[in-house]
TORVO-482415 format. One record per residue (C-alpha): residue in one letter; x, y, z; residue number from 1. Coordinates in steps of 0.02 Angstrom, whole numbers. Layout:
// residues N
(node a (X Y Z) NUM)
...
***
This chain:
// residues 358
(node x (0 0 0) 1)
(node x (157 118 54) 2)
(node x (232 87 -114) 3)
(node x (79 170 -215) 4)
(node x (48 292 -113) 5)
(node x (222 361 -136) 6)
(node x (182 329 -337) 7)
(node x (34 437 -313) 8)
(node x (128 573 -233) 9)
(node x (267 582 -366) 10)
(node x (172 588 -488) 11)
(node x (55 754 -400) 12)
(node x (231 837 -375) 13)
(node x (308 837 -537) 14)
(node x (142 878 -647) 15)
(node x (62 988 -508) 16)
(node x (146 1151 -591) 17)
(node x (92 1093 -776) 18)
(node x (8 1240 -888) 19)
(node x (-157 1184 -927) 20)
(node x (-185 1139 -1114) 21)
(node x (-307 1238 -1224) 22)
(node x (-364 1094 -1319) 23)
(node x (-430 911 -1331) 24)
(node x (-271 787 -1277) 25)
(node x (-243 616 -1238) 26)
(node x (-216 549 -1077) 27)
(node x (-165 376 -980) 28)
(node x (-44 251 -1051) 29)
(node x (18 196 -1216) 30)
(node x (-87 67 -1302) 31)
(node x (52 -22 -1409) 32)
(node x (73 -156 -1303) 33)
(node x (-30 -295 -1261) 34)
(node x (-117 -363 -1103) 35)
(node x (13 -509 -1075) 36)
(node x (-77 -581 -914) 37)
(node x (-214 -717 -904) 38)
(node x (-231 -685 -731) 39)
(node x (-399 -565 -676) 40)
(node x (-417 -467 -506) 41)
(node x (-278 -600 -440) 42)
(node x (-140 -502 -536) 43)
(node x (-133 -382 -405) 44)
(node x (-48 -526 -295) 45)
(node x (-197 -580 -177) 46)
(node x (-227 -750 -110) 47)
(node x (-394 -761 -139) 48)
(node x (-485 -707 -293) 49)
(node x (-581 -537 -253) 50)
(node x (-744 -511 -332) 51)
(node x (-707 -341 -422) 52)
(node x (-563 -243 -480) 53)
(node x (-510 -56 -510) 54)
(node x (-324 -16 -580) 55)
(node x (-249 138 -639) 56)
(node x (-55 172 -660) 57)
(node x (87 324 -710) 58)
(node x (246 288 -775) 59)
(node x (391 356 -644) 60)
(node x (499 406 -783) 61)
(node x (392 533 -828) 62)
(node x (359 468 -999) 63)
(node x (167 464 -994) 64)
(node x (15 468 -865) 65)
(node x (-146 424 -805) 66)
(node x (-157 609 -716) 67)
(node x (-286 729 -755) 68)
(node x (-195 899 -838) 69)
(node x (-230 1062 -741) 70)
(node x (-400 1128 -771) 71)
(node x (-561 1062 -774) 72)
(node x (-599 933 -916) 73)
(node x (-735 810 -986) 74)
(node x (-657 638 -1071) 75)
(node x (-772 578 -1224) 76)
(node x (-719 447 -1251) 77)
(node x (-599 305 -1178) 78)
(node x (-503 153 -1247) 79)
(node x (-454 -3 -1139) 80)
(node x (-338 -149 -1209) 81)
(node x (-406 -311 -1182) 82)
(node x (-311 -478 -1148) 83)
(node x (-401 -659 -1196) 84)
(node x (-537 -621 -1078) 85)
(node x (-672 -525 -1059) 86)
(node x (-810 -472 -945) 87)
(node x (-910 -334 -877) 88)
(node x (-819 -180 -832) 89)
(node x (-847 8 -813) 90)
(node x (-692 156 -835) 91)
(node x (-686 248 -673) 92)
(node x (-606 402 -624) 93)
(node x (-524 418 -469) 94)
(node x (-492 578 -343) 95)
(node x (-331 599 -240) 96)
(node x (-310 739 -117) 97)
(node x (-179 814 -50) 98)
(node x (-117 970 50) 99)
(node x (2 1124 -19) 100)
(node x (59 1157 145) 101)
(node x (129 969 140) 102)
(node x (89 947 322) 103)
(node x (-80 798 297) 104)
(node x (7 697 153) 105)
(node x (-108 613 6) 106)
(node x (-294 537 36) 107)
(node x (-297 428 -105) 108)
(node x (-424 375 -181) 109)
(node x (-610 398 -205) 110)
(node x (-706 360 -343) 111)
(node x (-816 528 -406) 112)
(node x (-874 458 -603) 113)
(node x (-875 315 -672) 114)
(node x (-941 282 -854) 115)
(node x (-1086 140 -939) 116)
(node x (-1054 -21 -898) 117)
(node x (-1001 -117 -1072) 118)
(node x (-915 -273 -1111) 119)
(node x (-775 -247 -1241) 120)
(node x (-704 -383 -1374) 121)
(node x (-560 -468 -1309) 122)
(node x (-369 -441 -1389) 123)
(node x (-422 -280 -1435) 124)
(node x (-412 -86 -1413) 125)
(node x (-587 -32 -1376) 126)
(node x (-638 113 -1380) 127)
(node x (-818 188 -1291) 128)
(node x (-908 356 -1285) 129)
(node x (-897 416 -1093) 130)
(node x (-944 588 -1017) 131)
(node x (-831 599 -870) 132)
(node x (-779 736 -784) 133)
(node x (-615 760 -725) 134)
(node x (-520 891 -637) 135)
(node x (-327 941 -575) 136)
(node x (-378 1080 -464) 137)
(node x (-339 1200 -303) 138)
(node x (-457 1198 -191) 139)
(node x (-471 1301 -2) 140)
(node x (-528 1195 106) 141)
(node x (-535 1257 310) 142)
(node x (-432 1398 251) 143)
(node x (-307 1279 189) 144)
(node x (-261 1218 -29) 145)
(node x (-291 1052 -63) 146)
(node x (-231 973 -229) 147)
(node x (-398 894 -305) 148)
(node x (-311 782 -444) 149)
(node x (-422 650 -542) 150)
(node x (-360 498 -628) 151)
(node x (-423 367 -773) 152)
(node x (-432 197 -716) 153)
(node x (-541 29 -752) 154)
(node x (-656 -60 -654) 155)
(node x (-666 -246 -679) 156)
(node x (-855 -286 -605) 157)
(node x (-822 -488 -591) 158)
(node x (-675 -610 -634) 159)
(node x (-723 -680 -805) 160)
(node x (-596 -555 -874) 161)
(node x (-411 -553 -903) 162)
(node x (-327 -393 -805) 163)
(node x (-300 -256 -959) 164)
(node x (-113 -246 -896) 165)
(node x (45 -266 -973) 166)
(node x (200 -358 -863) 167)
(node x (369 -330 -924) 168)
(node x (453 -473 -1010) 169)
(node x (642 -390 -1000) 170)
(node x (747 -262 -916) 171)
(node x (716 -131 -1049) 172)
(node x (518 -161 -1061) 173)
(node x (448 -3 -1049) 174)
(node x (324 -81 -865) 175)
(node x (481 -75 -780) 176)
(node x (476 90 -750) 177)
(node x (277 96 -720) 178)
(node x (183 100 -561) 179)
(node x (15 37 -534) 180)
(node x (-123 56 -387) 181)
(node x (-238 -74 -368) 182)
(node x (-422 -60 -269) 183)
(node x (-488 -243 -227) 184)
(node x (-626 -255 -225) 185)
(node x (-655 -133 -348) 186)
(node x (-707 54 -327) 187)
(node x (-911 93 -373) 188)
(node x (-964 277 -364) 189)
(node x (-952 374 -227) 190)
(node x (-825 226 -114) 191)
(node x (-655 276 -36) 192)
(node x (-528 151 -16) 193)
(node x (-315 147 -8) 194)
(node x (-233 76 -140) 195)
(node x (-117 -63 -140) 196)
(node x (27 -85 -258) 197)
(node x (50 -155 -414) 198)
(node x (226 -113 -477) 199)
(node x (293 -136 -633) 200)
(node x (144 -135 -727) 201)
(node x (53 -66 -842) 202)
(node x (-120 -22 -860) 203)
(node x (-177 -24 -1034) 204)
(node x (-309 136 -1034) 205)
(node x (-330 289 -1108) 206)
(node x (-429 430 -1130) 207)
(node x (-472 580 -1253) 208)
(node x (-504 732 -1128) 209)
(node x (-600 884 -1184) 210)
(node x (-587 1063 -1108) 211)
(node x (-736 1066 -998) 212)
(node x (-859 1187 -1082) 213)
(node x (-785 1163 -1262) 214)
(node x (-884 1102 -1374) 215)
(node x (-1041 1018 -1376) 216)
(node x (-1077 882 -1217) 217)
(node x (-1111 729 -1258) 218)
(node x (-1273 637 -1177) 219)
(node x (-1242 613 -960) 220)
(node x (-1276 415 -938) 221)
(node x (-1329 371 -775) 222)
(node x (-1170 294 -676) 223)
(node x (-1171 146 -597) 224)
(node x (-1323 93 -678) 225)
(node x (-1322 -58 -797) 226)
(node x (-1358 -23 -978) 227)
(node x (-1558 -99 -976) 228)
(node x (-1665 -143 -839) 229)
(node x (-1824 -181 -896) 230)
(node x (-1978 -141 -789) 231)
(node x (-2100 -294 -751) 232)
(node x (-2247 -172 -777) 233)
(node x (-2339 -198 -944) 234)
(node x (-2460 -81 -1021) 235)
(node x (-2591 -194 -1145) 236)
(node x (-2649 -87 -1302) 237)
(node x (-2748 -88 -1450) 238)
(node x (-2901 -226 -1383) 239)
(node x (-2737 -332 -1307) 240)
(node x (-2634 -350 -1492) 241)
(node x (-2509 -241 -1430) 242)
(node x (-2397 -204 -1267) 243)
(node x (-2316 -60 -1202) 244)
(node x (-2119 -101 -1103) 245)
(node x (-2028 27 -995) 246)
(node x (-1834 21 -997) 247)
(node x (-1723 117 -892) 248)
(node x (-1566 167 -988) 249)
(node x (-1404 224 -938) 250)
(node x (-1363 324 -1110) 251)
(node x (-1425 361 -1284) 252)
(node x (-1435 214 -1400) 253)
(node x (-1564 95 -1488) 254)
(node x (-1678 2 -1413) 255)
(node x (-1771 -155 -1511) 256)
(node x (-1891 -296 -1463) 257)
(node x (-1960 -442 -1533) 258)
(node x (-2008 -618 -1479) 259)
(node x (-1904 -778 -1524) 260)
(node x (-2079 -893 -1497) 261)
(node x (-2150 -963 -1632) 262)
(node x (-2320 -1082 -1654) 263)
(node x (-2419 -1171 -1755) 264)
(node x (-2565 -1055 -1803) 265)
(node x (-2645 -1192 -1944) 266)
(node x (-2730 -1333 -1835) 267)
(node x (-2904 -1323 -1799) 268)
(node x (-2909 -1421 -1638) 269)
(node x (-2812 -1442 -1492) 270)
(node x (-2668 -1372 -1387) 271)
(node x (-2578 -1221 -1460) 272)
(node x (-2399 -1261 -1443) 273)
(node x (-2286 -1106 -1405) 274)
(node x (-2117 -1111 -1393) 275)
(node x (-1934 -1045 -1428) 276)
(node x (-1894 -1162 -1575) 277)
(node x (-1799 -1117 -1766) 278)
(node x (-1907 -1073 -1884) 279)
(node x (-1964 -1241 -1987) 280)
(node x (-2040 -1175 -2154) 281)
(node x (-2240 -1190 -2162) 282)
(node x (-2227 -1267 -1979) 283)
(node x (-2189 -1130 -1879) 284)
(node x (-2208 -932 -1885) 285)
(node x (-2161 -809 -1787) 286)
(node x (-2292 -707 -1680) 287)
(node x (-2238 -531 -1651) 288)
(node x (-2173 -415 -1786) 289)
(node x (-2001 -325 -1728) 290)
(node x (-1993 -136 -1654) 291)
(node x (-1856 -22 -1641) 292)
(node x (-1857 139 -1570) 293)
(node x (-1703 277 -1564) 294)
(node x (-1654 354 -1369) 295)
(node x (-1552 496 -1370) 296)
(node x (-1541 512 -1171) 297)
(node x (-1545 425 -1037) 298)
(node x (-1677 391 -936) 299)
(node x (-1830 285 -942) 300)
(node x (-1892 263 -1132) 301)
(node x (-2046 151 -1193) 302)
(node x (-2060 30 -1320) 303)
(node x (-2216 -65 -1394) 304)
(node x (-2228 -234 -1473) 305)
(node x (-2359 -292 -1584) 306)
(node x (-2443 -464 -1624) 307)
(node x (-2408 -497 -1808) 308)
(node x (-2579 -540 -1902) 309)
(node x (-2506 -733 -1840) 310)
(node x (-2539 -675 -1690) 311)
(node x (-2660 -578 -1688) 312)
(node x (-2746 -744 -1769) 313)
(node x (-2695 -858 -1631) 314)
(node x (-2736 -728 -1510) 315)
(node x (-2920 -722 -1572) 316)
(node x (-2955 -925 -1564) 317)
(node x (-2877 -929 -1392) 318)
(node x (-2896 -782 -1299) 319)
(node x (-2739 -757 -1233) 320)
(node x (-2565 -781 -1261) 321)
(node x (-2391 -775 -1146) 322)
(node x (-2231 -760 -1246) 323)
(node x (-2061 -726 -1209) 324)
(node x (-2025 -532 -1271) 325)
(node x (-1815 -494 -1284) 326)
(node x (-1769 -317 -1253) 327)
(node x (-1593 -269 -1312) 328)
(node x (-1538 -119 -1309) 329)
(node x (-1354 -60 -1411) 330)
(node x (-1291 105 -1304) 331)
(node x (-1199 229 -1432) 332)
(node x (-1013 138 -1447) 333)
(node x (-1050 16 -1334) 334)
(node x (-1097 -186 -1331) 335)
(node x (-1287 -239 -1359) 336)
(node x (-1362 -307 -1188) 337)
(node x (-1520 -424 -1186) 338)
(node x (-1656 -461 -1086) 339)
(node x (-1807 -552 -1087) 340)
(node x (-1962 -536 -996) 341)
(node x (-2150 -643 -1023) 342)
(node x (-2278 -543 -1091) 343)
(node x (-2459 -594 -1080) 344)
(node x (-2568 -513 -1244) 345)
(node x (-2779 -551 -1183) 346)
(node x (-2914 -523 -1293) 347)
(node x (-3027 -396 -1263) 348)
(node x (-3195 -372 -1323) 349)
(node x (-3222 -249 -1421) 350)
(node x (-3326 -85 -1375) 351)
(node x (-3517 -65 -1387) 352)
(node x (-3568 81 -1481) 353)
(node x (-3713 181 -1404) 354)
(node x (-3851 178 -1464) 355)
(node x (-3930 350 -1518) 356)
(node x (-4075 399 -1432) 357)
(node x (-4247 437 -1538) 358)
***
């Protein structure tokens, strides 16, 4: 824990005095190198396996960092290399304070953004549209500075993936001279926890950081949300032919629904037999046509699905039907999530017209 504590404070001294840049740079480590450990969380050098992950690093030498520049900022968008495993994982941003006056040390570190939750394609350099703000600021505090100094670091949210970290593999590999903090388990919005140290490593993230107020912002997602959540409450439309789904979404994206059942809608007499099956031509057809609809923030958003005339057809011999409906949503350079919940369409009579009066 000493050990990256002491990175941490290096790093805060020889960049504190930085001018701040006027426009849009990149920040964190170099991405040229791969993720050369099959190891998750456990690369940190833990007995057990934790549950959850967050890393960030800075190289000592000077040669590049995972430090916020002075000034107030907003990263857009941020790249992680992957190793042969992947899982859910989220980039976070991390706050470390510390006092001018030198006299309370470093509080390092708390976690104050942290972006979508997506799950990136493995060997790769992914890169997602984030909103984070990030800062490298002076602040008074009881009449006394603090150094407010955020940096860009990953969050993996279970162990299914590989650590995005690169281990030297000889004396003049450029990890030697890198320093890396490690939060098990992992940091979630708004948690404050020391780091431990992972030296010699490198953490293989990035980010593109904006002047804060330049340009225009992209969409706010909701942090620390997962990318869909579908709400159990169903609105029936349309004499029961048609249903109405809520979805809470952490960003702007598309959102699409359909129905993998299919039935056989030709036999006169008995059971009706529903299930998830492939299509089989003149057998089987599906029973709900396909929706899509466009969200451009996040939020809740609402999405109907209709009974194709198939079902609609079925729907009128039998009276009601209960089908699987899948939800998937694709946030805006992010990975499509799925889920499914049973919808029941009933068939309702239709309305009596009044009669005029004489």
């Amino acid at each position: 824990m000493r050990r990256s504590i002491v990175a941490v404070t290096f790093v805060l001294a020889a960049l504190a005095a930085s001018a701040p840049s006027a426009s849009a740079v990149t920040v964190g480590a170099p991405l040229n190198l791969p993720a050369n450990t099959d190891r998750s969380c456990s690369v940190a050098f833990v007995v057990l396996p934790p549950p959850s992950c967050t890393f960030f690093s800075n190289d000592m030498g000077g040669a590049w960092t995972s430090q916020t520049p002075p000034g107030r900022w907003v990263i857009s968008q941020a790249r992680v290399r992957t190793g042969p495993s992947v899982g859910p994982m989220v980039f976070t941003v991390l706050r470390a304070l510390r006092s001018k006056s030198g006299t309370q040390g470093i509080a390092c570190c708390s976690s104050v953004a942290e972006s979508q939750v997506f799950t990136p394609q493995p060997n790769a350099i992914n890169t997602v549209t984030v909103n984070l703000p990030a800062v490298n600021t002076v602040e008074l505090v009881d009449n006394e500075q603090i150094e407010v100094v955020d940096y860009l670091g990953i969050t993996l949210l279970n162990t299914t993936s590989s650590a995005p970290v690169h281990l030297p593999t000889s004396a003049n590999d450029p990890a030697a001279t890198a320093m890396g903090s490690a939060f098990i388990p992992g940091l979630r919005l708004g948690q404050t926890m020391p780091g431990g140290a992972l030296p010699n490593a490198i953490v293989l993230v990035n980010g593109e950081y904006q002047p804060a107020g330049s340009g225009p912002t992209p969409p706010t997602p909701i942090a620390g949300v997962d990318p869909l959540a579908v709400a159990q409450r169903v609105a029936l439309l349309r004499r029961g032919t048609a249903a109405r789904l809520a979805a809470v979404l952490n960003g702007p994206g598309v959102l699409r629904a359909g129905s993998p059942a299919r039935a056989r809608v030709a036999r006169a007499a008995g059971p009706v037999q529903v299930r998830v099956a492939a299509k089989r031509k003149g057998k089987r057809r599906k029973l709900v046509a396909n929706s899509r609809v466009r969200v451009r923030a996040a939020g809740e958003a609402k999405i109907t699905v209709r009974l194709n005339r198939w079902g609609r057809k079925l729907l009128a011999k039998r009276g009601r039907l209960r089908l699987p409906v899948r939800v998937a949503f694709t946030p805006t350079g992010g990975e499509t999530v799925t889920q499914t919940r049973k919808v029941t369409f009933k068939k309702r009579p239709a309305k009596r017209k009044k009669r005029a009066k004489r």
